[in-house]
N, C-alpha and C positions, 0 to 999 in steps of 0.2 A: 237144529242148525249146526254147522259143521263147524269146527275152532279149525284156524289156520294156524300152524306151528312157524313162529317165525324164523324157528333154529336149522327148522327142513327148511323153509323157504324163506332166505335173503333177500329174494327180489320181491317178495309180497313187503319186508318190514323196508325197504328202499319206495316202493311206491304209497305207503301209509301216510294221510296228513291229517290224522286225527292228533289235536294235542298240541301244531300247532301253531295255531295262535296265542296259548298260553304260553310258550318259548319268544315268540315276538316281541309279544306285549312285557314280558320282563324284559328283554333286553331294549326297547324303546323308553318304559317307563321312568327309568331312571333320568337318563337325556331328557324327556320333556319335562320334569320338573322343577330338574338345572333353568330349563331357558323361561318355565314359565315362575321362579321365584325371582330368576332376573330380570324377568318384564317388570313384577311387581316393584321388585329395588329401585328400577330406573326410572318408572312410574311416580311412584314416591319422594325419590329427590326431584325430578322436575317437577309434582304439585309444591313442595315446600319451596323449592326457589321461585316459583311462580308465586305463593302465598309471600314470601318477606320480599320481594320484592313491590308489591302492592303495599305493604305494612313499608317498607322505609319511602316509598314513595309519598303518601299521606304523611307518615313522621317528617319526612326532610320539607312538607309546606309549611308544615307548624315551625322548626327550625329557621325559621329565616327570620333569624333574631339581627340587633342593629350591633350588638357584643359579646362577643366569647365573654364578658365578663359575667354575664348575668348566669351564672352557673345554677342558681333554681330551676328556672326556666331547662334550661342544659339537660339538668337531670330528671325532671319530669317526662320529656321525649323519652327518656333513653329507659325510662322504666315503661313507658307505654309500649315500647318495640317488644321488651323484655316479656311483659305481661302477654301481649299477643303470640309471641313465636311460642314461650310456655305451652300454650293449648294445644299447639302438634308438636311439641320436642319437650316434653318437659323434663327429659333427663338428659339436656344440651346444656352447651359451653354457649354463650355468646358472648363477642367480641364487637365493641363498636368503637369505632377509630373515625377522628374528625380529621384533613389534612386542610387547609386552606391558601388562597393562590391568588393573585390579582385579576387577572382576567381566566374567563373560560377556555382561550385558546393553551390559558397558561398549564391545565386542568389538561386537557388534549394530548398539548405534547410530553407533560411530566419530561421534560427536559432534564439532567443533574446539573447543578450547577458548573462550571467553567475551574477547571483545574488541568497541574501539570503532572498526566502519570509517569514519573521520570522510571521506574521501574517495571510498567507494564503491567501492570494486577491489576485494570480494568477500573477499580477502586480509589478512592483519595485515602491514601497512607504515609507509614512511614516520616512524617513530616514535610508534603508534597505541598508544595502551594496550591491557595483553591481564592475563589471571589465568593464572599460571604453577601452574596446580592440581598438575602432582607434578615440581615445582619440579625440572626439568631445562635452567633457563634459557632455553628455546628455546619460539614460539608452535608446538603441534600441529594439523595439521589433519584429526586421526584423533583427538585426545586420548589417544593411545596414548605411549607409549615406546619406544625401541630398544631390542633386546636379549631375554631369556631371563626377565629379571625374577624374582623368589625366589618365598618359600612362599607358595600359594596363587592368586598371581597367576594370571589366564590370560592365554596366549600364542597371536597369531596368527602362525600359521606358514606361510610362504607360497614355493611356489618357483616357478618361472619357468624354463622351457626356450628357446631358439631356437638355430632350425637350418635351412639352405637346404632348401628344399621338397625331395620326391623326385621329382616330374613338372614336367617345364616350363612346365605349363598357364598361368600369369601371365605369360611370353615370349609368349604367343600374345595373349591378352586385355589384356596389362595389371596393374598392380598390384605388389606386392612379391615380391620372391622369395623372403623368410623366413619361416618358420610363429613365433610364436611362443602357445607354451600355458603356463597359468596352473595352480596348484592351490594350495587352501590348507584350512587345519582350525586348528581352536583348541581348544590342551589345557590343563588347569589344573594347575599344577606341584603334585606331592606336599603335603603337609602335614607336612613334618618340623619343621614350627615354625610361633609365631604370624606371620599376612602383619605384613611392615612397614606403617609409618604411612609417608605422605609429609611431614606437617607442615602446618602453616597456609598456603593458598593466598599465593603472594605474586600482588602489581601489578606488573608488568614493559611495559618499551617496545619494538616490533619495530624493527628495522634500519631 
């Protein structure tokens, strides 16, 4: 069999496609691995947000206690969420925050409370006046409250996961190395009594 010289002949090593597809496939392979560890990243946080969101959902029926006071009760939920999300993040952060509010629609609008921004920073500062509507001393910028809040009140219940990614896909691109997912619900505590009043609006000044 005869060798073709490809040094005599240029247009023999110009029409040659042996070899490839092994030139392709490197230059493809990299690109699909980027998109296929990102499928999995993106995959992964929406199973875990889909997972505590079922986990605070169950948590927040147990939750619908008649008082923030009963802080046993309190911290047994809150170690049940703990103990669950553990199983798929067990080298996570979790954060769980109670806000509570009079009505649902109050929950909705997360309104701030009623203040004068004499300086324009969006914010209650500077010593601005504000309406202390459930007179916790403090301007809200949810008009909510911390805490469990008593009878009738509804409570936003909110948890918060973070935890180092599983794929290293942000070492390659860019970006943070920590997922972190959100869920929250709002329940309305029993009716084992009349809701409190908070009292007449006070005038109060921000810091």
């Amino acid at each position: 069999m005869r060798r073709i010289s490809f040094l005599r002949h240029p247009r023999a090593l110009r029409d040659d496609e042996r070899g490839s597809t092994v030139v392709e496939f490197a230059i493809i392979a990299p690109v699909m691995g980027l998109v296929l560890l990102g499928g999995f990243d993106v995959g992964h946080t929406l199973y875990m947000r889909a997972v505590l969101q079922g986990v605070l959902q169950k948590a927040a029926r147990d939750s619908a206690l008649e008082s923030g006071s009963q802080q046993t009760q309190l911290d047994s939920i809150d170690r049940k969420i703990k103990s669950q999300v553990a199983a798929l993040a067990n080298n996570g952060t979790i954060e769980i925050k109670r806000r509570y509010y009079r009505t649902f629609s109050d929950v909705a609008a997360a309104k701030a409370e009623d203040f004068t921004d004499s300086n324009g920073s969006g914010k209650c500062d500077a010593g601005e006046p504000y309406t202390d509507s459930n007179l916790n001393n403090i301007w809200d910028a949810d008009g909510g409250n911390g805490g469990q809040g008593g009878a009738r009140d509804s409570t936003l219940y909110t948890v918060t996961v973070s935890y180092p990614r599983f794929f290293p896909i942000y070492r390659m691109v860019g970006g943070s190395n920590t997922t972190r997912v959100t869920a929250a619900t709002v329940l309305r505590n029993q009716p084992y009594a009349d809701q409190g009043a908070y009292g007449t609006p006070q005038v109060r000044n921000c810091p």
